[in-house]
C-alpha positions as MATLAB code, in Angstrom:
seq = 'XXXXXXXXXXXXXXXXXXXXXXXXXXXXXXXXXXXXXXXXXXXXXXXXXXXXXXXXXXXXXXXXXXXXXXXXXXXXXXXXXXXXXXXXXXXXXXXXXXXXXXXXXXXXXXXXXXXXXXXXXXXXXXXXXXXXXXXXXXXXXXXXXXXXXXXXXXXXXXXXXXXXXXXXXXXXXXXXXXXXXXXXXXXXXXXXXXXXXXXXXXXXXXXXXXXXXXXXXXXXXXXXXXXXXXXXXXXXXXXXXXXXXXXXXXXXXXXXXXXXXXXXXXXXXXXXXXXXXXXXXXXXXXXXXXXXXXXXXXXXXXXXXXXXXXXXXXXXXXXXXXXXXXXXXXXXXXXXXXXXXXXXXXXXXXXXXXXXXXXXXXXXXXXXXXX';
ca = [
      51.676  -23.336  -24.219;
      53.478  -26.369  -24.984;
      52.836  -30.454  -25.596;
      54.146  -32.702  -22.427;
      54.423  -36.381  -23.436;
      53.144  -38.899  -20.392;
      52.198  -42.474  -20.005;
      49.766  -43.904  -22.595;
      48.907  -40.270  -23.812;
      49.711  -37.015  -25.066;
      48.951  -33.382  -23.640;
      47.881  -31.604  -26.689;
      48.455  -27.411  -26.977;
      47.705  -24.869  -29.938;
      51.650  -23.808  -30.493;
      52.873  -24.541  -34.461;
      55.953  -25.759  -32.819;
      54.381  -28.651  -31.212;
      52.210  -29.199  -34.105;
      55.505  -29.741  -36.142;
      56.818  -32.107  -33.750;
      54.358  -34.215  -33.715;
      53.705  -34.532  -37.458;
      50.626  -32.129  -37.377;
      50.162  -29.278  -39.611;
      49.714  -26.270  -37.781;
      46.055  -24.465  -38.703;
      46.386  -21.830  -41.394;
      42.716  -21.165  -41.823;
      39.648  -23.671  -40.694;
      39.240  -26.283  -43.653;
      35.650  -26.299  -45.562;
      33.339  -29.235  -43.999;
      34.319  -32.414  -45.946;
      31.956  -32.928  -48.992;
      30.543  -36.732  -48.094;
      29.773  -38.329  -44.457;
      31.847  -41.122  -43.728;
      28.553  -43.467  -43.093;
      28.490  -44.848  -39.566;
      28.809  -48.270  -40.476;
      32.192  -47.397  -42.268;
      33.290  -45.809  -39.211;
      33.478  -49.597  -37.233;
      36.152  -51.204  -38.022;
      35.438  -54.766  -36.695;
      38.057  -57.195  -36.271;
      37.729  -60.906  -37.735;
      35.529  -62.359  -35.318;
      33.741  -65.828  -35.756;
      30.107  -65.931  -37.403;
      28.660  -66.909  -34.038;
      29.874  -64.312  -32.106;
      28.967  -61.897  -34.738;
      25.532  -62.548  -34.806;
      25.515  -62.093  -31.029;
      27.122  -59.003  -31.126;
      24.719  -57.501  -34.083;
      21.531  -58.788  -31.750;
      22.818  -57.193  -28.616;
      23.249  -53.778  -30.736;
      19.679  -54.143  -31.853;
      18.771  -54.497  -28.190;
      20.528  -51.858  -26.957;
      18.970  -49.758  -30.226;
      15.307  -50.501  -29.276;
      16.277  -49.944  -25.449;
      17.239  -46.489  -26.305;
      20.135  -46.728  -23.490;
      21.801  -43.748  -25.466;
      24.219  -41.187  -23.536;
      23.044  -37.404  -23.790;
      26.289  -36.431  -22.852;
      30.312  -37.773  -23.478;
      33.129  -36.880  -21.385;
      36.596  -35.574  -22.019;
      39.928  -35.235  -19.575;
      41.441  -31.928  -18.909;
      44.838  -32.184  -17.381;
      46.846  -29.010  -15.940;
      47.927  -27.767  -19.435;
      45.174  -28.767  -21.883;
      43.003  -31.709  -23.308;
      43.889  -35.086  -22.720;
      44.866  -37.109  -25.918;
      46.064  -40.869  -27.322;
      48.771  -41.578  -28.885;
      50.195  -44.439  -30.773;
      53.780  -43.527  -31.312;
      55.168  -40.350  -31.109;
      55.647  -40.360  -35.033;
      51.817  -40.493  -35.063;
      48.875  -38.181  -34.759;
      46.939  -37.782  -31.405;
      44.094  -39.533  -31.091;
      41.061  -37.274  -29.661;
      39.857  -39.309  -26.290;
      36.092  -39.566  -25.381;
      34.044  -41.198  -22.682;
      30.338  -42.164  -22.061;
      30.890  -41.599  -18.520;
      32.916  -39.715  -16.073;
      34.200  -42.820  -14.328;
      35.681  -44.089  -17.459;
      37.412  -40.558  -17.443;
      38.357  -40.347  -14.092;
      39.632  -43.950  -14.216;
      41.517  -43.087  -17.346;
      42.977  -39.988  -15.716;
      44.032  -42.741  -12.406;
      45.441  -45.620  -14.688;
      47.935  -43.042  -16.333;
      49.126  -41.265  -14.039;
      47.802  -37.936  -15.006;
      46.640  -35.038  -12.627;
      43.511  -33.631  -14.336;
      39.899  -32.990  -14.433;
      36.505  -34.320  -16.237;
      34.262  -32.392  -18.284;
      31.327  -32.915  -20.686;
      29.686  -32.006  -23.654;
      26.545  -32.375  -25.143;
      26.214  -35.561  -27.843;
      24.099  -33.147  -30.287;
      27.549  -30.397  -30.255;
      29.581  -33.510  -31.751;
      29.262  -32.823  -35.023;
      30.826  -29.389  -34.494;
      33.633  -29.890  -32.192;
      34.572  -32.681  -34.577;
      34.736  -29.598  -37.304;
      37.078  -28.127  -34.727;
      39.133  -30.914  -34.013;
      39.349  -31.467  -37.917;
      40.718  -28.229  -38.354;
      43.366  -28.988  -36.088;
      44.960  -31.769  -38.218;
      43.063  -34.876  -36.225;
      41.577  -36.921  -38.060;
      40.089  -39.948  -35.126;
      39.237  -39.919  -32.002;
      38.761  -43.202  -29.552;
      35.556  -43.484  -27.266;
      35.914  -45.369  -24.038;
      39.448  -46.258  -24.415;
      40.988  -48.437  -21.571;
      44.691  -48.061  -20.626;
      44.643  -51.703  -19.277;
      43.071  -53.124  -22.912;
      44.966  -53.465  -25.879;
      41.974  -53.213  -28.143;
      40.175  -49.864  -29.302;
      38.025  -48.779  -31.879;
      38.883  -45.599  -34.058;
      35.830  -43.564  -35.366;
      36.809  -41.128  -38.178;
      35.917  -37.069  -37.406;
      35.462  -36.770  -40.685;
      32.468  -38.922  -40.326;
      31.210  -37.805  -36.838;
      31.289  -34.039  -38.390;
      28.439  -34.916  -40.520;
      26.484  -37.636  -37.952;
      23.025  -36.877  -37.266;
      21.674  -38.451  -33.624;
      20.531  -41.303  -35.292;
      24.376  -42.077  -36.813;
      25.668  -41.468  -33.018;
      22.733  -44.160  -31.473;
      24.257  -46.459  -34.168;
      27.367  -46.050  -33.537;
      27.510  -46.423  -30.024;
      24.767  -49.597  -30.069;
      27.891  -51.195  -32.395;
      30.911  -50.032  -29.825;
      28.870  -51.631  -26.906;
      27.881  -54.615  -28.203;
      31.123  -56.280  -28.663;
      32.021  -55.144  -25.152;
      28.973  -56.780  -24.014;
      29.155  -59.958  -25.481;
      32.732  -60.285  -24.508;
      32.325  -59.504  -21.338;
      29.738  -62.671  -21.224;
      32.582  -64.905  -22.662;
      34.842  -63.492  -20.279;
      32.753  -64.356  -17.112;
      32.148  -67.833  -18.885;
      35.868  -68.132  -19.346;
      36.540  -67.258  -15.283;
      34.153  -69.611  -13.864;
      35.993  -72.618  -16.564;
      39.400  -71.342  -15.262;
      38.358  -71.890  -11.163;
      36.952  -74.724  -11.900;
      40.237  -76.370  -13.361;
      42.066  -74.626  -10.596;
      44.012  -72.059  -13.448;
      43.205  -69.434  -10.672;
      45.724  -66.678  -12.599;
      43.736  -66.850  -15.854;
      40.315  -66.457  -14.017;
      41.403  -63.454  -12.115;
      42.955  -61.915  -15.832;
      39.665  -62.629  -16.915;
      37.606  -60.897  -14.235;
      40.041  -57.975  -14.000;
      38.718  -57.478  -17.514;
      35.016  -57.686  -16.435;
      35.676  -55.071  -13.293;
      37.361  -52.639  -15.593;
      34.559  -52.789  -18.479;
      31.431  -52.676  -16.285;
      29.312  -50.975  -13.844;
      27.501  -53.041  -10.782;
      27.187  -52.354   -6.942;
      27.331  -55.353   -4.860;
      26.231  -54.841   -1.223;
      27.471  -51.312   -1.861;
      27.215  -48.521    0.585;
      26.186  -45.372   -1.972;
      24.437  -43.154   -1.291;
      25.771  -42.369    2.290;
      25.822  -44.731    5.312;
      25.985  -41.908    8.053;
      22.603  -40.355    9.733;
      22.459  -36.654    8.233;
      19.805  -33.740    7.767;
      19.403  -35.429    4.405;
      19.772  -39.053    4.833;
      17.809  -39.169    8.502;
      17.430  -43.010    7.925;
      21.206  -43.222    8.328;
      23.248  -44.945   11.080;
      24.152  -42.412   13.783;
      28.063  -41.430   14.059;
      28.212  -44.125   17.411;
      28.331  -46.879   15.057;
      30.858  -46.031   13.466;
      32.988  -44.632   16.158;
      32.376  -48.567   17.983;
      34.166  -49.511   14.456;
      36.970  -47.234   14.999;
      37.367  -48.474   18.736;
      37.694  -52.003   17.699;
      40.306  -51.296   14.899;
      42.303  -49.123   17.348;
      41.834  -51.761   20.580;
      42.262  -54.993   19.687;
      41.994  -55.234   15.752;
      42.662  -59.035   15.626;
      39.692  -60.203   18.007;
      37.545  -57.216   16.053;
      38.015  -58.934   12.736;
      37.457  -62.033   14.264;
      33.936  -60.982   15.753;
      33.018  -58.756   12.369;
      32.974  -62.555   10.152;
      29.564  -63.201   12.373;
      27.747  -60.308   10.904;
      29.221  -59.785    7.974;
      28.782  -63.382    6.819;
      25.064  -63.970    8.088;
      26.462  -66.666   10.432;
      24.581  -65.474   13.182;
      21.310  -66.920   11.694;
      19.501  -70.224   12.765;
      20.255  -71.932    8.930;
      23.218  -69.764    9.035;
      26.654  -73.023    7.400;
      29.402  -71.094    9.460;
      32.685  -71.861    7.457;
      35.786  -71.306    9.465;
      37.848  -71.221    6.399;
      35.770  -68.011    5.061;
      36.475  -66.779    9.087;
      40.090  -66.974    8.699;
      40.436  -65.917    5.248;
      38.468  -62.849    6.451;
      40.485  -62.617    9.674;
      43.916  -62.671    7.373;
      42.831  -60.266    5.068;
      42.272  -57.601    7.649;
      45.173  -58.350    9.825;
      47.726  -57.781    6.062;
      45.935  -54.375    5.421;
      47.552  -51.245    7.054;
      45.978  -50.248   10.394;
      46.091  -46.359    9.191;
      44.390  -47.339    5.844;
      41.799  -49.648    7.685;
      41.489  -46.751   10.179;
      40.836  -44.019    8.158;
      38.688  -45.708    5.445;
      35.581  -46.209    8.453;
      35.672  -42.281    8.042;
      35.179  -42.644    3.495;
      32.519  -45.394    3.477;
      30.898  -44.048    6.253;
      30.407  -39.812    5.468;
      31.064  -39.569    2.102;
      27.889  -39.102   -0.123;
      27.986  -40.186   -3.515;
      24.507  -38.895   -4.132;
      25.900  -36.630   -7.105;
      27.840  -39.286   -8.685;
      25.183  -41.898   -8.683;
      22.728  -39.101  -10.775;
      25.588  -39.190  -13.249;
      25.726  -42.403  -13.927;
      24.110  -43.304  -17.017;
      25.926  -46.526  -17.966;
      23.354  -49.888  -17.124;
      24.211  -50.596  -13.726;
      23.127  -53.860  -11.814;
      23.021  -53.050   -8.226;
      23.044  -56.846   -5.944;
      22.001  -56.054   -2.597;
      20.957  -58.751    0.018;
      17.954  -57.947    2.382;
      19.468  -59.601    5.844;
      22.913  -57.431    5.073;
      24.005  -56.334    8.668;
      27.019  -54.302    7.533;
      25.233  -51.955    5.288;
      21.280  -51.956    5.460;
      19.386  -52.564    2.095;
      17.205  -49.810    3.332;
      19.878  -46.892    3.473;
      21.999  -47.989    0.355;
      20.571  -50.226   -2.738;
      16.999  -49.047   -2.354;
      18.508  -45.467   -2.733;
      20.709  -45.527   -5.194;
      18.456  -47.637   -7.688;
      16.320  -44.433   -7.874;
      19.408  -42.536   -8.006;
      21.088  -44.487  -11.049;
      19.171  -43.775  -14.706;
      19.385  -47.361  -15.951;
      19.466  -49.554  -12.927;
      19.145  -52.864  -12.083;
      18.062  -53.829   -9.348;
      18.496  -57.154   -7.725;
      17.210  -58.295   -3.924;
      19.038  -61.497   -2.722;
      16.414  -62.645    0.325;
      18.197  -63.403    3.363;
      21.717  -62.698    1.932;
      24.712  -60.703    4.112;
      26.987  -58.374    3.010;
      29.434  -61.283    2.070;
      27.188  -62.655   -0.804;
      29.914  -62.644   -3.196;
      31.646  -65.133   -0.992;
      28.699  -67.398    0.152;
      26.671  -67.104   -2.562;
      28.709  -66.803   -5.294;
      27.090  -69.274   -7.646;
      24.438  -66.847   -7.568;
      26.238  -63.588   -7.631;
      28.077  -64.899  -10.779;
      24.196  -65.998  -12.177;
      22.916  -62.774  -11.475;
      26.492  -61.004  -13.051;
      25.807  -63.588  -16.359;
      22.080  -62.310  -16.710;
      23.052  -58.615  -16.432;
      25.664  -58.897  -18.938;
      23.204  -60.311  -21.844;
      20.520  -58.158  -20.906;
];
């Protein structure tokens, strides 16, 4: 039993040594419950924002309030040794960690570095386990913290020991809010940076959007190959075709994929031979092992289990002429599969929507986002 130190985090362990060391007193005997709640409003503290973006961030916590888009459960990250904390400086307390989803744990657990494993608790056992934690010398803990943002939001234990389910609806309504709205600005922001031509602060900008949000685009969840289960799928042959052309001649088979993949074998079809090349490039810098081997993950994995946990709002984009990955088998599915989906049909669009329709991908993206 001991405390390992590692990138952006702390391993935490019940020895009094450790305890010491990092400026925690070690538990004598568990502490009486505090006398007074810390309300849940106290237990927010915003930063100076302007009175604009204020009022759009208390609106979209009143929308997400009467929506009732409320997790049952929150996640926490068990590495080899013990529970996965924050920590600011290692003069300072660790910081409990808690996610809304297990993809913001696993993703956690991938952006530091850390070998562990997700597990969740029940919203309603909060209130206790913050008891626990409280007993333990923590006093904050940090839901949906991301190792690539500088910016966090503390919530007191003190406060959470003593939350009813209403306090925890409020609380979360207020800590995604601001994410939401921001998120808005930030798409905003990329589309004003590519149109200037300040292509490095676009990309900073969407980097922040793909790391805060949920959406499928022409995605191929549930599972693309023909099983027991999924009899609708495509049989094994296509895929092994796929494999054939990456092996053979992968050049001519990337060249021949932009057709399909790109809807440019339709009548209307405006075939763009930079969009060919660019394609063409792309495939021909990847490794031939990695290109190889990942027909074998999009193809037979089933993701059937992770969709049912999702329970983030997800906007799945899906176009009905896609060629690579039929609507039928994929974003029909896993809108049934996803608790709060959205689902959005682009009529005679192909698997590279996000390339030749991208004014209305990024529409569709701006919609979702103040929904």
């Amino acid at each position: 039993m001991y405390t390992r130190v590692v990138p952006e985090a702390v391993l935490w362990f019940d020895k009094k040594e450790d305890f010491q060391r990092l400026n925690l007193d070690a538990p004598k005997r568990r502490p009486s419950a505090p006398s007074l709640a810390t309300p849940a409003t106290q237990s927010i503290p915003l930063p100076n924002v302007d009175p604009a973006r204020l009022e759009a961030i208390n609106h979209r916590a009143k929308q997400i309030l009467d929506s009732g888009r409320i997790p049952e459960w929150l996640f926490v990250c068990q590495a080899t040794q013990g529970l996965l904390m924050f920590q600011y400086a290692s003069d300072q307390k660790p910081v409990m960690l808690l996610f809304s989803s297990p993809f913001a744990a696993s993703d956690y657990l991938r952006a530091t570095g850390t070998p562990g494993t997700v597990h969740q608790l029940k919203v309603e056992t909060l209130p206790q386990l913050a008891q626990s934690w409280l007993s333990l010398g923590l006093q904050t803990a940090v839901l949906d913290r991301c190792p690539r943002c500088p910016q966090f939001v503390s919530i007191y234990l003190a406060g959470v020991a003593k939350w009813s389910k209403e306090d925890f609806a409020n609380v979360w309504a207020h800590l995604s809010a601001p994410r939401s709205v921001l998120g808005e600005i930030r798409v905003r922001s990329a589309l004003t940076h590519i149109a200037a031509g300040s292509h490095a602060e676009a990309r900073r900008d969407l980097e922040y959007v793909r790391d805060h949000f949920d959406w499928l685009i022409g995605a191929v969840p549930p599972i693309m190959l023909k099983t027991e289960i999924n009899p609708d799928g495509l049989p094994m042959s296509t895929f092994d075709g796929i494999r054939a052309g990456v092996l053979g001649d992968r050049s001519q088979f990337f060249k021949d994929l932009t057709i399909p993949f790109y809807g440019y074998n339709k009548p209307d079809a405006k075939v763009s031979q930079g969009v060919r090349d660019s394609f063409w490039l792309q495939g021909m810098q990847c490794s031939i092992k990695g290109a190889y081997d990942c027909i074998k993950a999009f193809s037979e994995t089933d993701f059937t289990y992770d969709l049912k946990k999702m329970d983030v709002p997800t906007l799945i984009l899906h176009g009905d002429a896609d060629q690579i990955v039929p609507i039928g088998t994929s974003a029909l599915m896993s809108a049934k599969l996803v608790k709060n989906a959205t689902l959005k049909i682009h009529p005679g669009a192909s698997h590279g929507m996000c390339t030749v329709d991208a004014d209305q991908v990024n529409a569709d993206l701006l919609a979702f986002l103040k929904a």
